[in-house]
C-alpha positions as MATLAB code, in Angstrom:
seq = 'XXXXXXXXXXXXXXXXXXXXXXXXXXXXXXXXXXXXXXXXXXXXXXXXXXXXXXXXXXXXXXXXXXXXXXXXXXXXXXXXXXXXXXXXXXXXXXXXXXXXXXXXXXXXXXXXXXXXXXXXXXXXXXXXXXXXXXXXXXXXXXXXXXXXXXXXXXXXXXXXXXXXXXXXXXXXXXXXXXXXXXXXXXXXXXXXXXXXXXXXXXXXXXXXXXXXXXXXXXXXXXXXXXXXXXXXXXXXXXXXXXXXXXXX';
ca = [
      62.445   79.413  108.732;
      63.278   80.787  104.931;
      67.005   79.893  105.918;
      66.578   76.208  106.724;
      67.188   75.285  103.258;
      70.362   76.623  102.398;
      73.525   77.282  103.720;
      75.370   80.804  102.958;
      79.001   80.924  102.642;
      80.961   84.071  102.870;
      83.660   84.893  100.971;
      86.288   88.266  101.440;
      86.764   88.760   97.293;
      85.988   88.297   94.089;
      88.575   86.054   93.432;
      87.708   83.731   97.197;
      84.793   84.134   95.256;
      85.025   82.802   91.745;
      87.142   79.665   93.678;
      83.881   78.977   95.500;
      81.971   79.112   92.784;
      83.556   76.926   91.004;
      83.003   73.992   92.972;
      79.379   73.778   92.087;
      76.988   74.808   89.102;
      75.505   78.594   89.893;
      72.119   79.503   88.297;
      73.357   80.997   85.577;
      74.776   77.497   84.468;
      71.080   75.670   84.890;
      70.362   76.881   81.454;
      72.978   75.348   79.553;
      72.688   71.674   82.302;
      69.252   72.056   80.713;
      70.102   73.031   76.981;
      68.279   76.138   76.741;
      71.491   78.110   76.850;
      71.714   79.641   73.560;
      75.883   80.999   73.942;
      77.139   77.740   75.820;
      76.171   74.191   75.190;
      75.675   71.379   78.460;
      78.867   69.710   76.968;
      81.116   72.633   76.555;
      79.883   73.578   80.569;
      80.815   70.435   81.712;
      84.462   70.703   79.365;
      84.740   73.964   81.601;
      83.617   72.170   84.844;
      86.442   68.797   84.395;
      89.246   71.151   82.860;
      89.447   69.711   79.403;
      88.768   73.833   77.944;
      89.284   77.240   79.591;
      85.875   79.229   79.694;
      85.792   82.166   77.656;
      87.676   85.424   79.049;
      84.819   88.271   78.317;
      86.118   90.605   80.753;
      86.922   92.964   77.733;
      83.367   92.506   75.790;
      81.324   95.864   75.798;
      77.986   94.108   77.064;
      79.616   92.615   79.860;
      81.879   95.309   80.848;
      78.597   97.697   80.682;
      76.828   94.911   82.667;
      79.121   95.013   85.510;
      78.869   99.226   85.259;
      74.990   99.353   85.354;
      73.977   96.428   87.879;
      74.769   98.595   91.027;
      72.682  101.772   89.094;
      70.041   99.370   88.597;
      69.941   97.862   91.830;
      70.202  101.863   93.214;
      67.017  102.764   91.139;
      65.156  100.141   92.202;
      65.804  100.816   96.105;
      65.220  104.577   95.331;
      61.751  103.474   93.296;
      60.385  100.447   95.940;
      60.548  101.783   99.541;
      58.509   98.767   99.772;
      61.180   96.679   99.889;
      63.675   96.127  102.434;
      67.023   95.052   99.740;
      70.298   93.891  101.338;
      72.830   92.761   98.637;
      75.894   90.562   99.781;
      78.035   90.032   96.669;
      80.500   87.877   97.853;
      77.946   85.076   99.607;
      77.038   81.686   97.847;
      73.969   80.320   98.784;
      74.120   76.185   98.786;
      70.716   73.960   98.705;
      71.146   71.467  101.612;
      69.932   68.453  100.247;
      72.358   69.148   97.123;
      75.395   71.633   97.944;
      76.403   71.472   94.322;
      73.447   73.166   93.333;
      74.466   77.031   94.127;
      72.939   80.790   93.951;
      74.700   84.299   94.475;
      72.134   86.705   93.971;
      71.874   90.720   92.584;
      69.900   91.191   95.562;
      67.556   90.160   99.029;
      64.017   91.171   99.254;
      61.560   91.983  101.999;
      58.604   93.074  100.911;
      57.559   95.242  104.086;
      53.925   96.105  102.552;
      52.253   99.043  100.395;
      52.139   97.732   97.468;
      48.754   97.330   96.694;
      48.894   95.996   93.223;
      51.738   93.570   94.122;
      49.106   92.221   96.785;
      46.741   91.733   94.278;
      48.216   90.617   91.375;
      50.726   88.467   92.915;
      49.902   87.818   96.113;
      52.569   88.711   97.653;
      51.902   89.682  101.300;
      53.943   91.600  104.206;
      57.048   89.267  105.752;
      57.621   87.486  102.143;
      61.054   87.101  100.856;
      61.696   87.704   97.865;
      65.186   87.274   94.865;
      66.383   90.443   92.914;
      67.924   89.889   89.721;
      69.364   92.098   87.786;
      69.493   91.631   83.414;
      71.517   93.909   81.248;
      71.783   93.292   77.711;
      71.650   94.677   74.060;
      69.177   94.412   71.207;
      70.169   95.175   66.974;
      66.503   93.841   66.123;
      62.964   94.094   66.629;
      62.930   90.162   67.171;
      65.222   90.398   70.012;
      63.586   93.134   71.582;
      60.421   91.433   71.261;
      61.655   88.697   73.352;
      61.970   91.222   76.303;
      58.228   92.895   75.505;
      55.976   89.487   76.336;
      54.431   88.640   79.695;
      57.329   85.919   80.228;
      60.513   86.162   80.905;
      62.722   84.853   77.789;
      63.023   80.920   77.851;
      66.732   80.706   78.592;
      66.727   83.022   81.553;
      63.702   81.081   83.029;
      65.614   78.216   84.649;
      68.250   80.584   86.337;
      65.385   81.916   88.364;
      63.897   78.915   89.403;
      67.065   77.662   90.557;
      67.346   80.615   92.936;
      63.844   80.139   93.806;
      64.793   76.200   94.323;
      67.915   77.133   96.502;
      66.486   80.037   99.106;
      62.962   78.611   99.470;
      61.653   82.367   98.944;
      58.161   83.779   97.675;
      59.005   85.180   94.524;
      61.728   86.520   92.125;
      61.543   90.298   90.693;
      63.498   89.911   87.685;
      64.778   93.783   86.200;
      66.070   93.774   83.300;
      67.270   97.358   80.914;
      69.083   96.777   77.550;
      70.641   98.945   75.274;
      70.281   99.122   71.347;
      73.499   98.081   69.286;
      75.272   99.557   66.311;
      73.462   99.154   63.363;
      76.398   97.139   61.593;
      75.313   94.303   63.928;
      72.399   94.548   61.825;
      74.394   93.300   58.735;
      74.110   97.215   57.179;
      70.724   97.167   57.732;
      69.021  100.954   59.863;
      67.904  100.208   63.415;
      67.242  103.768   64.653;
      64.244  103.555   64.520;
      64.204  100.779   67.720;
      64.287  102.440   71.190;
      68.270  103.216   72.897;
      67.061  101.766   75.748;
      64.355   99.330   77.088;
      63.704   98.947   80.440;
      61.208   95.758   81.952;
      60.672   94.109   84.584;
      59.094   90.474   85.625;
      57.774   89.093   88.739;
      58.128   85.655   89.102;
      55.766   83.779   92.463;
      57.645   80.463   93.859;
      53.730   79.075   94.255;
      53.168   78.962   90.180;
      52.690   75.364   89.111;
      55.402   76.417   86.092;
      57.837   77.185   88.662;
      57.066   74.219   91.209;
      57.442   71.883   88.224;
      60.956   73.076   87.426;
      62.213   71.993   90.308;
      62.467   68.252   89.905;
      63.762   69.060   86.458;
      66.766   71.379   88.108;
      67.437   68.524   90.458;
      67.774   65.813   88.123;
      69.372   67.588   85.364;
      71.860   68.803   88.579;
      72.264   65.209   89.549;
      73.012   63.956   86.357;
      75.099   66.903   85.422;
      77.493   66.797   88.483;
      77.692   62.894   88.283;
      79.243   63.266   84.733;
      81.529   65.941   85.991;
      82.385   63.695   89.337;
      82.836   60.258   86.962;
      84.853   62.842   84.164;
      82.050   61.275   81.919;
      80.617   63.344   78.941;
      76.787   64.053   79.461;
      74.507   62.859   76.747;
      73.132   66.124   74.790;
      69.943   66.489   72.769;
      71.675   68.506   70.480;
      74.097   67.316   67.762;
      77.935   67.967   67.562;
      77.608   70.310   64.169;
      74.592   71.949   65.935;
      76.036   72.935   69.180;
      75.748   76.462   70.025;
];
């Protein structure tokens, strides 16, 4: 059974929530436990995680504000677009790996691919009865270097873990990763004339549990995980790859 590897927790709030969350390392902290993170190093993480700094408040930062506006539009559109899906979303659920409770998801959304989809069959093959992760990517671009991250068969490096962990933690088929960003001012462009780059870009990436990229991350997301939550347990600094003056 898919939910033999994880246990769900419920929680009535946000802030229930955020408490929960707390007590273990989401999937959108994998990147920095694995250095990859370009906005948050592994040692200012684990700072956060032992209370020796207070994580950034960016409830009042455009992107993230316009983030929390757009995921359930997003999420809408895609119901509305893939009857082929059956999507739950539970927002204030935790999912916990067994073997590892530490090692946590909460996910944009549940998939159950109910068949029709041709092309998903056979490019993916993903069949009738799979399960599948939803998540959901807002951001901006000022560049055409940024948004060229976004245009390439992959999805971008640092978001790569945070998928696998999900992947790791339900035991599902696949991810479908959608992702729509939004063009900055061109003063983030140090003076220089963007308009010429799209408002908005809208992608999307499929990601299959059974690709040997994915299978191979998942011994790395354990024993960065393990080494990660032993430093936070012992109140021990982890080592980092990447010097003090060069921390992000």
């Amino acid at each position: 059974m898919y939910n033999e590897r994880f246990i769900r927790e419920h929680y009535e709030n946000k802030e229930d929530w955020l408490k929960g969350r707390a007590k273990g390392n989401g999937a959108s902290d994998i990147g920095s436990i694995l250095e990859v993170n370009p906005w948050k190093s592994k040692v200012e993480l684990w700072e956060e995680k032992v209370g020796r700094r207070q994580a950034k408040d960016l409830s009042n930062v455009e992107s993230v504000q316009r983030g929390i506006r757009e995921e359930p539009i997003i999420r809408a559109a895609f119901i509305a677009d893939h009857p082929e899906f059956i999507v739950e979303h539970y927002p204030f659920d935790i999912l916990k790996l067994k073997t590892h409770p530490y090692i946590q998801a909460s996910l944009d959304g549940e998939l159950l691919y109910m068949g029709g989809n041709a092309n998903l069959e056979r490019q993916y093959g993903i069949v009738p009865g799979m399960r599948g992760v939803l998540e959901i990517k807002t951001g901006s671009y000022s560049t055409q270097r940024y948004l060229n991250e976004w245009t390439t068969p992959a999805v971008p490096r640092h978001y790569f873990p945070q998928v696998c962990q999900q992947l790791l933690v339900t035991g599902w088929d696949f991810a479908w990763v959608q992702a729509k960003l939004f063009r900055t001012d061109s003063k983030y462009t140090r003076g220089g004339d963007n308009s010429y780059l799209p408002q908005t870009f809208e992608t999307f990436f499929i990601i299959t549990a059974s690709s040997p990229a994915v299978r191979s991350s998942f011994d790395t997301i354990i024993d960065g995980q393990v080494d990660f939550q032993a430093c936070v347990d012992e109140d021990r600094m982890p080592w980092t790859s990447i010097p003090n003056k060069k921390r992000i």
